[in-house]
N, C-alpha and C positions, 0 to 999 in steps of 0.2 A: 733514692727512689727506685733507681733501674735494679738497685740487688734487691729489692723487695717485690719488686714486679717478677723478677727471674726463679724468687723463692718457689714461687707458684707453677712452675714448671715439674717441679716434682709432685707425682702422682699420691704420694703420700698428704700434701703437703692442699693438692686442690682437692682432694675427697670432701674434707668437711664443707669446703667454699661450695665447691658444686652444690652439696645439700643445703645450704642455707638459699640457694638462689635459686633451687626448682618452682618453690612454692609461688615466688614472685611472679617470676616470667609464664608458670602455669595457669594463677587467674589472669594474669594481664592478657592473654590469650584468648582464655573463656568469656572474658570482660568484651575485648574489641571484637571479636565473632560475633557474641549477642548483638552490639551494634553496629556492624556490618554487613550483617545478612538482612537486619532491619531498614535498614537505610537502602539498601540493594532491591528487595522483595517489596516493602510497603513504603516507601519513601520516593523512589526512583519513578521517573515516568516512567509510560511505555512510549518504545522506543518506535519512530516513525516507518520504519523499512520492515526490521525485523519481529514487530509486535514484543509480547512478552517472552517468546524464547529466547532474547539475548541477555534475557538475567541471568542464563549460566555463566557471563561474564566476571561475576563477583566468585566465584569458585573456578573458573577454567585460566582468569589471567592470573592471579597471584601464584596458585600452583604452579603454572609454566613460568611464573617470574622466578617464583624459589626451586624448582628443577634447576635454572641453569645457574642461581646464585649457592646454592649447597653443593654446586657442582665442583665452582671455582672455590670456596671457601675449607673442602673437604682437600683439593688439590694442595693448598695453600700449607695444609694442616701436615699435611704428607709430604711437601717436599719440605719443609723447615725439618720434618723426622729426618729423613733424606742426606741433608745438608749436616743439623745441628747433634744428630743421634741422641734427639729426645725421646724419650719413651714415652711422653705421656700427648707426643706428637701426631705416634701411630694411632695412639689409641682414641684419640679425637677425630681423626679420620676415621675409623670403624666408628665410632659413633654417629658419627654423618650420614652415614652411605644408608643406611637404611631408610632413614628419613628423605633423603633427595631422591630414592627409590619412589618410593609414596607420593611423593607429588610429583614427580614425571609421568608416575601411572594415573594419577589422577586427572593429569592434564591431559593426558592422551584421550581417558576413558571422557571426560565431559568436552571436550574437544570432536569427539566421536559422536556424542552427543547434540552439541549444537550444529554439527556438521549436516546430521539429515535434513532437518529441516531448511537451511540455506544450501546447501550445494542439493542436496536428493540422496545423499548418501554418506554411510558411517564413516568412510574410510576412502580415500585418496592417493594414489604416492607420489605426497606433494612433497616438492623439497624441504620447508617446515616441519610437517606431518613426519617423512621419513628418517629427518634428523634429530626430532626430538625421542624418535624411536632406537634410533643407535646411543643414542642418552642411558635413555632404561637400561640398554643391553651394557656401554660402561658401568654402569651401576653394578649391575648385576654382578658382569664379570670381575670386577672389583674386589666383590663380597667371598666371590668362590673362589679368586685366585687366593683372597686370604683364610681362607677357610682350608683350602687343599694343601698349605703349609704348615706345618706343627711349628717350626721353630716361629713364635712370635718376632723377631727382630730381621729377620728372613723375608717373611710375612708384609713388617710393615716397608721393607725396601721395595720388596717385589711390587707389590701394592701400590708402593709410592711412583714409581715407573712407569705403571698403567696409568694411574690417575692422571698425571702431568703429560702423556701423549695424550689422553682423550681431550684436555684442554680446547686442540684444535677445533673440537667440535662446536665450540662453544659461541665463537662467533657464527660460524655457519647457521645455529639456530635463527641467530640474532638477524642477521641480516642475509639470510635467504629471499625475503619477500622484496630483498631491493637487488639482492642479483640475478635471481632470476622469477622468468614470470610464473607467480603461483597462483592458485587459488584465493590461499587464504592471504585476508587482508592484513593492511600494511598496521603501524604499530599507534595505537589509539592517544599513545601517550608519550611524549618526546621532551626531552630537555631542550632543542632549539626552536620551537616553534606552540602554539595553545595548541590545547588540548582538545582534541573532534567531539566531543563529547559534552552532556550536562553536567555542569559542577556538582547536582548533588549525587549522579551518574561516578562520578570520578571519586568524589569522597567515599562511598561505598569502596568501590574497589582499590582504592589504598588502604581503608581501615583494614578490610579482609587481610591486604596483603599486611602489613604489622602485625594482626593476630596469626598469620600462618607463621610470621617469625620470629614474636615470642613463643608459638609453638614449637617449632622447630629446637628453638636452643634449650627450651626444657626438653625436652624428651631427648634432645642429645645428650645433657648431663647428666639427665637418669641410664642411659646408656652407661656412656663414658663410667659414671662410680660402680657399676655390675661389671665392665672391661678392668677396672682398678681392682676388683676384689678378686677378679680369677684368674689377672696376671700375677697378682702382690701376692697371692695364697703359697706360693712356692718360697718368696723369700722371707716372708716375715708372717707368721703363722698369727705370732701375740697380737700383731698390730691389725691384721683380719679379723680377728675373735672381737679387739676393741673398736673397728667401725661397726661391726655387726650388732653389739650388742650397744651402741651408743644413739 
């Protein structure tokens, strides 16, 4: 079972996997957004405090939930390279990074958004707010440190280095609003205690979050087989021409 699980570690070997399992993960995506924006927009009450502006909820928490989960999972990706000098380790971390880019910024930008109308204003520098911004900027720099090195294997060390220091960030996001006193409020939804919230309030914004994470892992894989065809293009020319044309 484990040598058949490990087969798939060669990038030759997950190209056709990846493309069999785009199509999946990509409706299943399309599928739970259509019903979570429903359930969110016309299904959810309005909310007693903040009227209807706090439906930016069904699009501001799951983005900020999958920013710092693509974060750790793109780390995860990178330090097994790191560790195991897989190739097809690097290259699942570049296919992350752009994607936990996108929802960081998205979280920031409707964050920013729901932020005028409860605080008065777009932008704060709340310890949250600030940390979720040094987010992006790992992101970012992430992309450019491996972009600024030709040698791919170079690249995904270097790469993998940053990724795994920026880690530390990661709780800081997380529990910023219980160390120290911020603004923004505390976290709506918790594994030790119910949830502040209406259930049908909560279902929305879990469905959303699913659909951002079958989005997420398609658009990684579609990534990921374009990082397989323009690293593999140097070693094996036939076997490029045959996923190309296949």
């Amino acid at each position: 079972m484990f040598s058949n699980f490990f087969s798939f570690a060669s990038p030759q070997a997950f190209y056709p996997v990846a493309g069999r399992m785009i199509p999946w993960f990509g409706w299943s995506a399309a599928l739970l957004a259509l019903a979570g924006l429903y359930i969110g927009f016309f299904v959810a009450p309005t909310d007693a405090t903040q009227g209807e502006s706090y439906r930016i909820i069904f699009i501001h928490v799951p983005a900020a939930w999958m920013s710092m989960f693509i974060y750790l999972v793109m780390a995860l990706w990178a330090g097994l390279g790191l560790v195991l000098n897989t190739r097809l380790s690097g290259m699942m971390a570049s296919a992350l990074a752009p994607t936990g880019a996108m929802f960081t910024f998205v979280a920031l930008w409707s964050g920013a958004l729901w932020g005028k109308p409860t605080w008065g204003t777009y932008w704060v520098w709340d310890a949250r707010l600030t940390s979720e911004l040094i987010l992006l900027f790992l992101y970012l720099g992430y992309m450019a440190l491996k972009e600024a090195i030709e040698d791919p294997q170079r690249a995904d060390r270097a790469g993998a280095i940053l990724a795994l220091v920026g880690v530390v960030n990661i709780p800081i996001i997380y529990f910023s609003v219980q160390w120290w006193n911020t603004l923004h409020q505390g976290a709506s939804v918790s594994l030790t205690k119910a949830p502040s919230m209406a259930m049908t309030m909560l279902a929305g914004m879990l469905v959303m979050a699913l659909a951002a994470w079958m989005y997420a892992i398609a658009v990684s894989l579609a990534r990921v087989r374009a990082i397989i065809l323009e690293r593999e293009r140097g070693r094996d020319m036939a076997w490029v021409r045959s996923m190309v044309n296949a």
